[in-house]
C-alpha positions as CSV (number, residue, x, y, z in Angstrom):
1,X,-47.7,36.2,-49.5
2,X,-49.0,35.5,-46.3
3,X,-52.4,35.3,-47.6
4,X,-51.5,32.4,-49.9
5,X,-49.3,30.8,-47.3
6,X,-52.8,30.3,-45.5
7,X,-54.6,29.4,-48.1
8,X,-52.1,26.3,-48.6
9,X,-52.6,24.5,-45.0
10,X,-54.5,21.7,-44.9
11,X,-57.4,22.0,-42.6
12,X,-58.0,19.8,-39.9
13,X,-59.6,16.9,-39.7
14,X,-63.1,17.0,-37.8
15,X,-62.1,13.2,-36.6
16,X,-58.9,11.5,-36.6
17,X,-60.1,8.2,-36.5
18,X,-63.6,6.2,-36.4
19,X,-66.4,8.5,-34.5
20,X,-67.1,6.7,-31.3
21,X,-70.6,5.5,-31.1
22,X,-73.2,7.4,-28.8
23,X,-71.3,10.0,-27.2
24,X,-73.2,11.0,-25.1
25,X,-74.7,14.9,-25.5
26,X,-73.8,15.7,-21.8
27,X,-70.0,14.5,-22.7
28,X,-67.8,15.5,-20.8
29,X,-70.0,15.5,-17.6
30,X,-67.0,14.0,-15.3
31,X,-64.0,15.7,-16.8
32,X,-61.8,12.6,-16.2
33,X,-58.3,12.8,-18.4
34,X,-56.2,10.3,-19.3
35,X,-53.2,10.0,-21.4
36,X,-51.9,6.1,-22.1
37,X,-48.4,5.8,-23.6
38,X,-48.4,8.9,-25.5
39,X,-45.3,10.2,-27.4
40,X,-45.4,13.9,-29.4
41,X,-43.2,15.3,-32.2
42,X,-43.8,18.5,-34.3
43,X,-42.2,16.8,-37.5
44,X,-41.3,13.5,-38.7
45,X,-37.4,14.1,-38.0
46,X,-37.9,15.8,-34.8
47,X,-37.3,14.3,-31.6
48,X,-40.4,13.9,-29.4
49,X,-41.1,16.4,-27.0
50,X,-43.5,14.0,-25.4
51,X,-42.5,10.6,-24.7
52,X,-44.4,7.6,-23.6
53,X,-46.2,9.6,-21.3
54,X,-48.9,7.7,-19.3
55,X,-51.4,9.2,-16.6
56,X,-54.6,9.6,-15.0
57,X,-56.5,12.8,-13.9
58,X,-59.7,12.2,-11.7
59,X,-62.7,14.3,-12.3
60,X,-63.0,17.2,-10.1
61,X,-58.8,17.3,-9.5
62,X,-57.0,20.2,-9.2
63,X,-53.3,19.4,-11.1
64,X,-50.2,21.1,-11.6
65,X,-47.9,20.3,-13.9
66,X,-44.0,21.8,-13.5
67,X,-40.9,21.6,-15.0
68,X,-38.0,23.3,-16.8
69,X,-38.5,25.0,-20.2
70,X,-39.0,22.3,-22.5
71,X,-39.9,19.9,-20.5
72,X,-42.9,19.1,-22.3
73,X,-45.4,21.0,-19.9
74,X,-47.1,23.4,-22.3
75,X,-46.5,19.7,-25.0
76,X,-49.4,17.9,-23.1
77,X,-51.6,20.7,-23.5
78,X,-50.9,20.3,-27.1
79,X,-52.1,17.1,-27.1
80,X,-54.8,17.5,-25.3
81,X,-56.4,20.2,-27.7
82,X,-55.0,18.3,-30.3
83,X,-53.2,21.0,-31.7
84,X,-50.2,18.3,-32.5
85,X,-50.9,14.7,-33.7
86,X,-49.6,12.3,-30.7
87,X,-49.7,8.9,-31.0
88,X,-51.4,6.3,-28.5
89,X,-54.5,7.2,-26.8
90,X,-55.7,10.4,-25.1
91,X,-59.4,10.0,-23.3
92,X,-61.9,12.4,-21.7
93,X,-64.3,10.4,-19.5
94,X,-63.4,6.8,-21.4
95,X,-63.7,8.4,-24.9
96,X,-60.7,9.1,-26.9
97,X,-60.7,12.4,-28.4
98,X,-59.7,11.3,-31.7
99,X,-62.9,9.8,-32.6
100,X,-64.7,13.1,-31.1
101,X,-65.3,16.2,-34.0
102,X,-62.5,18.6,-33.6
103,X,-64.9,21.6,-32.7
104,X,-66.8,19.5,-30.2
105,X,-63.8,18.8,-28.5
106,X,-62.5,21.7,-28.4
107,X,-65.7,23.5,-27.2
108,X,-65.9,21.4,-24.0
109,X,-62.6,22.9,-22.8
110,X,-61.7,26.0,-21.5
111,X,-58.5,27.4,-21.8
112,X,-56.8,30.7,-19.9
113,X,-53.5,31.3,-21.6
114,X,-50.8,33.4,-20.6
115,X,-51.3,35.4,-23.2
116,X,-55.3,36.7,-23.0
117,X,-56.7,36.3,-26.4
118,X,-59.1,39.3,-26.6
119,X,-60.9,39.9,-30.1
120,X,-62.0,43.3,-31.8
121,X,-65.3,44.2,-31.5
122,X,-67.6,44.7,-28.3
123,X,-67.0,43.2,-25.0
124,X,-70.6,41.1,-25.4
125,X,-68.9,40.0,-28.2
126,X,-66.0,38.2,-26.5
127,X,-68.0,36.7,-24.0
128,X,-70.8,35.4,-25.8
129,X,-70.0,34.8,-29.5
130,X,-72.9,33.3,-30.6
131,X,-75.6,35.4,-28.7
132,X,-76.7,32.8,-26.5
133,X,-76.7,34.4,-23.0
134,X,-78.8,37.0,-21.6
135,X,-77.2,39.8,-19.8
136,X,-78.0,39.1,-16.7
137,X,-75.7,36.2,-17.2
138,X,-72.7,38.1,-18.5
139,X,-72.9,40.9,-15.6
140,X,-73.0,37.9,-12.9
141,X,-69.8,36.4,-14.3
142,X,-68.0,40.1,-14.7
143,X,-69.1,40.4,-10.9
144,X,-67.8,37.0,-10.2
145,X,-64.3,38.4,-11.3
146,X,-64.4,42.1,-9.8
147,X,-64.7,43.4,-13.4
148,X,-68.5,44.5,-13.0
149,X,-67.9,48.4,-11.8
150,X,-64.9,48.4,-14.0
151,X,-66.9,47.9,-16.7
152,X,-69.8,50.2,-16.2
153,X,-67.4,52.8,-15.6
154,X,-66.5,52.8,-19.6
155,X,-70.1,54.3,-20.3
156,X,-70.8,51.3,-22.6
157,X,-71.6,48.7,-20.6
158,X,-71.6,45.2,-22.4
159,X,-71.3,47.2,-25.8
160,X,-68.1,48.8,-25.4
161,X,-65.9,48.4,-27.6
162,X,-62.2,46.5,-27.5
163,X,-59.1,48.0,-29.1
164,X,-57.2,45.7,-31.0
165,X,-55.9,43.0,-28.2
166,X,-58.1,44.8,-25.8
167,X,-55.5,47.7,-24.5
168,X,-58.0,49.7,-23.4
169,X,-57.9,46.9,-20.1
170,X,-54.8,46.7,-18.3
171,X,-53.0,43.3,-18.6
172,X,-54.7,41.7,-15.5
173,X,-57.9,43.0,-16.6
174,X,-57.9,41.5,-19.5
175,X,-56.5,38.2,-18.0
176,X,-60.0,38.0,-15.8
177,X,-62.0,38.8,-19.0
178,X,-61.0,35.9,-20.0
179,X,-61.7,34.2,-16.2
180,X,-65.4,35.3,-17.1
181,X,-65.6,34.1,-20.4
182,X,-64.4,30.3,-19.0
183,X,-66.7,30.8,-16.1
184,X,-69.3,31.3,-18.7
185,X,-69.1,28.8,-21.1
186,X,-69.5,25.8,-17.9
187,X,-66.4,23.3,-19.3
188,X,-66.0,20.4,-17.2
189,X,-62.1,21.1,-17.7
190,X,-59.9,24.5,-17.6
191,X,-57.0,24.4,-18.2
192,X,-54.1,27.3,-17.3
193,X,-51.4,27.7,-19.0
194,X,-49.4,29.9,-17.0
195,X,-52.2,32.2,-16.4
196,X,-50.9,34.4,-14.1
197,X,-47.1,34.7,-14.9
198,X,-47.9,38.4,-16.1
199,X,-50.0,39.4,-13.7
200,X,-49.7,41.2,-10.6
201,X,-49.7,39.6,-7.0
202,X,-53.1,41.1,-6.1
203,X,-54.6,40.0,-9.5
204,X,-52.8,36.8,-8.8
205,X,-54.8,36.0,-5.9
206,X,-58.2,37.2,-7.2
207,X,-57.8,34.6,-9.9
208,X,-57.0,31.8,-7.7
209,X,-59.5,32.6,-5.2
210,X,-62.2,32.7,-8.2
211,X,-61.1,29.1,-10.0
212,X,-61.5,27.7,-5.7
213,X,-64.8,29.6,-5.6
214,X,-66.4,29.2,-9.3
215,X,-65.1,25.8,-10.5
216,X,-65.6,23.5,-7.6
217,X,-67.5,20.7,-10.5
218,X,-64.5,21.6,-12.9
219,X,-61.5,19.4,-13.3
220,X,-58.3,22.3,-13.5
221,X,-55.1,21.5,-14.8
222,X,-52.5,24.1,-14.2
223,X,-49.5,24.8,-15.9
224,X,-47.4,26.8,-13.2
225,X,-45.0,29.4,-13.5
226,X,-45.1,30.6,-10.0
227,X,-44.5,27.6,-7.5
228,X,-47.1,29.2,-4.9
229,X,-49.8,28.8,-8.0
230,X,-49.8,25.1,-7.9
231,X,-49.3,24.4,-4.3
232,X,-52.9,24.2,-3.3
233,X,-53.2,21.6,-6.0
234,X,-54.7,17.8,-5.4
235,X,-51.1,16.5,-6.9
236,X,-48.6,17.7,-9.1
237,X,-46.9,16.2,-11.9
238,X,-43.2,16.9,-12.6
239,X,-41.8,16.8,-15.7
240,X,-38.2,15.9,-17.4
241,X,-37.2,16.0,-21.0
242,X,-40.8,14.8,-22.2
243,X,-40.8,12.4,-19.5
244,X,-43.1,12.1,-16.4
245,X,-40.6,12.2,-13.4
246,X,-43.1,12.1,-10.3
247,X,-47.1,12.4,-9.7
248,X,-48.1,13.2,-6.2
249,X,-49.4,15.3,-3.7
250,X,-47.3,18.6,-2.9
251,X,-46.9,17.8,0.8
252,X,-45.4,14.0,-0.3
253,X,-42.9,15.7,-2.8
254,X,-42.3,18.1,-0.5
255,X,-41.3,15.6,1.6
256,X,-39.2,13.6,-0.4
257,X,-37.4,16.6,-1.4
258,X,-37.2,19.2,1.4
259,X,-34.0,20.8,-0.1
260,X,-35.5,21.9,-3.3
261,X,-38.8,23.7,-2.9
262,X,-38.7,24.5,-6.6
């Protein structure tokens, strides 16, 4: 049954509308975002999670985006990835996704959910894919994220093996696996989507003292969970009902709102 049920979806489109002309082969080498009046549902009858939603991220920012459950933080991620079709225009350095192929697009974003998606197989595997990177390569990012001795300690090195969802790493390990795999793959944009709501204080800190130290080039865009995670952000965008509420630095909403540090 569930086998058939795949078999029925329609598969994606590789471009949603006309292929923009000469993008370049370096694209995205800013990592500029911007979304211009763009509204979201997940059906026709639904009421849009999204809504009219207009901003600009610079290249190179660090931005948080908060708000109560369901108010469309985890929605513009959505869009962004195109996971959802949203209306109006979303661009990546002046080029609107939509006329990008799907796998391109994808591939020049990296993505740390809260949730680590780790994959059967060998750890080499779920670093490198497609066998592009030598191993001096892969040790250097395991190192990057304190996961080098933790590693050699299995006995199998960059072969070992990974149970199903990778239990045979604690929770936080695995959540820095997938630290080294963004690290390797040199996106222009990560995005966290409450990366660190499951993980411990101390693992906490190691992961936001690696995206300081290892993405300085990289535009991040952070969906918090814990206030303290976004604070240290460029600005931070606040979020009602699918609505932008406010866009500004933490110390300026601070300000404006001294009696609500949440």
């Amino acid at each position: 049954e569930r086998v058939l049920e795949y078999s029925t979806v329609e598969p994606e489109p590789e471009v949603e509308e006309p292929a923009a002309e000469n993008i370049p082969e370096s694209w995205p080498q800013q990592g500029g975002i911007a979304f211009r009046n763009v509204s979201l549902k997940y059906s026709p009858r639904a009421e849009p999670v999204l809504k009219d939603l207009s901003f600009e991220i610079k290249p190179k920012e660090r931005i948080g985006i908060v708000g109560r459950t369901g108010a469309g933080k985890s929605s513009i991620i959505q869009a962004l990835f195109r996971l959802a079709p949203a209306t109006a225009a979303i661009e990546i350095d002046q080029i609107r996704i939509g006329s990008v192929p799907l796998r391109r697009h994808r591939g020049a974003i990296s993505i740390i959910p809260q949730e680590p998606v780790i994959f059967s197989g060998s750890l080499r595997h779920n670093l490198d894919p497609f066998g592009t990177l030598e191993d001096g390569q892969i040790w250097r990012a395991l190192e990057q994220v304190e996961l080098r001795q933790v590693v050699q300690a299995t006995g199998g090195g960059l072969d070992t093996k990974m149970a199903e969802g990778g239990t045979n790493f604690s929770a936080g390990q695995r959540q820095l696996l997938c630290l080294a795999r963004a690290i390797l793959r040199n996106s222009r944009i990560l995005v966290m989507d409450e990366a660190t709501a499951s993980v411990d204080p101390e693992t906490d800190r190691l992961i936001q003292r690696t995206i300081r130290e290892q993405f300085p080039n990289c535009t991040i865009v952070t969906i918090a969970h814990r206030l303290h995670t976004v604070m240290d952000s460029d600005r931070i965008l606040v979020m009602d009902a699918g609505c932008l509420v406010e866009f500004d630095s933490p110390a300026n909403l601070l300000q404006r709102h001294p009696d609500r540090p949440d």
